[in-house]
C-alpha positions in Angstrom: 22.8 -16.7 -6.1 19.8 -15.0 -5.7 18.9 -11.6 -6.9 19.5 -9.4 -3.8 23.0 -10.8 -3.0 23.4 -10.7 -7.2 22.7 -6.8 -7.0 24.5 -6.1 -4.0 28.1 -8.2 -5.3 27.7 -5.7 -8.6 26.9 -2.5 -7.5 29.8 -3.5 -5.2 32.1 -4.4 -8.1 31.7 -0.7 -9.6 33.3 2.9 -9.5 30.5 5.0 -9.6 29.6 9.3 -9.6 28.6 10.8 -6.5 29.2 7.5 -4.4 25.6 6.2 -6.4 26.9 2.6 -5.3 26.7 3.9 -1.7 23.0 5.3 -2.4 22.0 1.6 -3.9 23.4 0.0 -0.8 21.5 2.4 1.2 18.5 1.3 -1.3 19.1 -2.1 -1.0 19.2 -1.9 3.2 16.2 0.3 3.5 14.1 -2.2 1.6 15.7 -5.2 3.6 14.9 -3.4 6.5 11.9 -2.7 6.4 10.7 -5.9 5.1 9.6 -4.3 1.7 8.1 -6.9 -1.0 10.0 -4.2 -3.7 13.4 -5.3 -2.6 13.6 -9.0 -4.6 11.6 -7.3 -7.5 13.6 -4.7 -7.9 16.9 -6.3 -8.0 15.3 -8.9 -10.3 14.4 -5.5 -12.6 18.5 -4.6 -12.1 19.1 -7.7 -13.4 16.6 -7.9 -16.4 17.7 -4.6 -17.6 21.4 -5.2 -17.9 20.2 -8.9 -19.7 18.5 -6.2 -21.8 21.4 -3.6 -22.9 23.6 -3.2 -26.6 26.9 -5.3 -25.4 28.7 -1.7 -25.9 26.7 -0.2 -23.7 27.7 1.2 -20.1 25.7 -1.6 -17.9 25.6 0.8 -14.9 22.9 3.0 -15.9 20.5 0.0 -17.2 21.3 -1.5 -13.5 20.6 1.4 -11.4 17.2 2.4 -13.2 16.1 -1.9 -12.7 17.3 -1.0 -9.0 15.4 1.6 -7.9 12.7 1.9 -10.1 10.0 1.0 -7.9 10.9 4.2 -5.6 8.6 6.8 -4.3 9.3 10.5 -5.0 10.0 10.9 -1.1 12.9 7.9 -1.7 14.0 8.9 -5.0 14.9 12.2 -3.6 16.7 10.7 -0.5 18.4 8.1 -2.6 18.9 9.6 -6.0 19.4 13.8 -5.4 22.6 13.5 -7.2 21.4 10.9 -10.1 19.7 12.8 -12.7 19.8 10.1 -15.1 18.4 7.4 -12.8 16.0 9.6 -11.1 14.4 10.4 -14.6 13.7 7.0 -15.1 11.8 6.4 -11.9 7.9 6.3 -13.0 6.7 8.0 -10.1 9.1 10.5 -10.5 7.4 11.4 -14.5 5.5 14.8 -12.7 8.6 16.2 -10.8 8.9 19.7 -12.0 12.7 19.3 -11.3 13.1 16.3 -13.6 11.1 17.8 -16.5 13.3 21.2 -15.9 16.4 18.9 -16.8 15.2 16.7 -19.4 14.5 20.0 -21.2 17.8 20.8 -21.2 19.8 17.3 -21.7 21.7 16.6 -25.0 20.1 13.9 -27.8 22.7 11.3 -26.7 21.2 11.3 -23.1 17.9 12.1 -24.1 18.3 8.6 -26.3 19.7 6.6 -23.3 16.7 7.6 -21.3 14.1 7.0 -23.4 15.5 3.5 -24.2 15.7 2.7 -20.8 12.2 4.1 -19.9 11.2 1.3 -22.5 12.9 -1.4 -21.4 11.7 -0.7 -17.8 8.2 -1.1 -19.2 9.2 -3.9 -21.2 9.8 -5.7 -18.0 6.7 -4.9 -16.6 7.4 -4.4 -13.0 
């Protein structure tokens, strides 16, 4: 199976806040769409990330952040408005005064989640 129909059968398998699996598809067709190199990279990266969670650990938010993040701020603000945590781990998004307003402000457990997956995205390297 390869990595785009891989990402689009699990973000298809999940219940999900603020219909984020609807966003991904979105994601996932705008890339497809427009022909966009990103779109088999960064389902690869979905994939990677969730090979590279605890076992206890939720696997959605390691999936989204290997999903989309290769987004530019104009896409993660049309795909991710409502997706703080996955927003926050979008490198181009590191400057966004909004994002910095609510990482001020989330608890240690969140804070911790983030930061791991911040590493693991650059872990991966893409």
């Amino acid at each position: 199976m390869s990595p785009v129909e891989w990402a689009k059968r699990i973000n298809r398998s999940w219940i999900v806040h603020n219909n984020l699996n609807d966003q991904a598809e979105a994601w996932i067709n705008h890339l497809a769409d427009t022909r966009d190199p990103r779109l088999e990279i960064s389902c690869e990266a979905a994939r990677a990330m969730c090979d590279r969670r605890e076992p206890l650990d939720d696997p959605k938010p390691w999936f989204y952040a290997g999903l989309f993040h290769l987004a530019t701020p104009d896409e993660a603000h049309r795909f991710l408005d409502l997706h703080r945590v996955t927003k926050a781990t979008v490198s181009s998004m590191a400057d966004d005064e909004n994002v910095r307003l609510w990482i001020n402000r989330i608890s240690p457990e969140t804070r911790e989640l983030l930061e791991r997956l911040r590493f693991s995205l650059r872990e991966i390297g893409n």
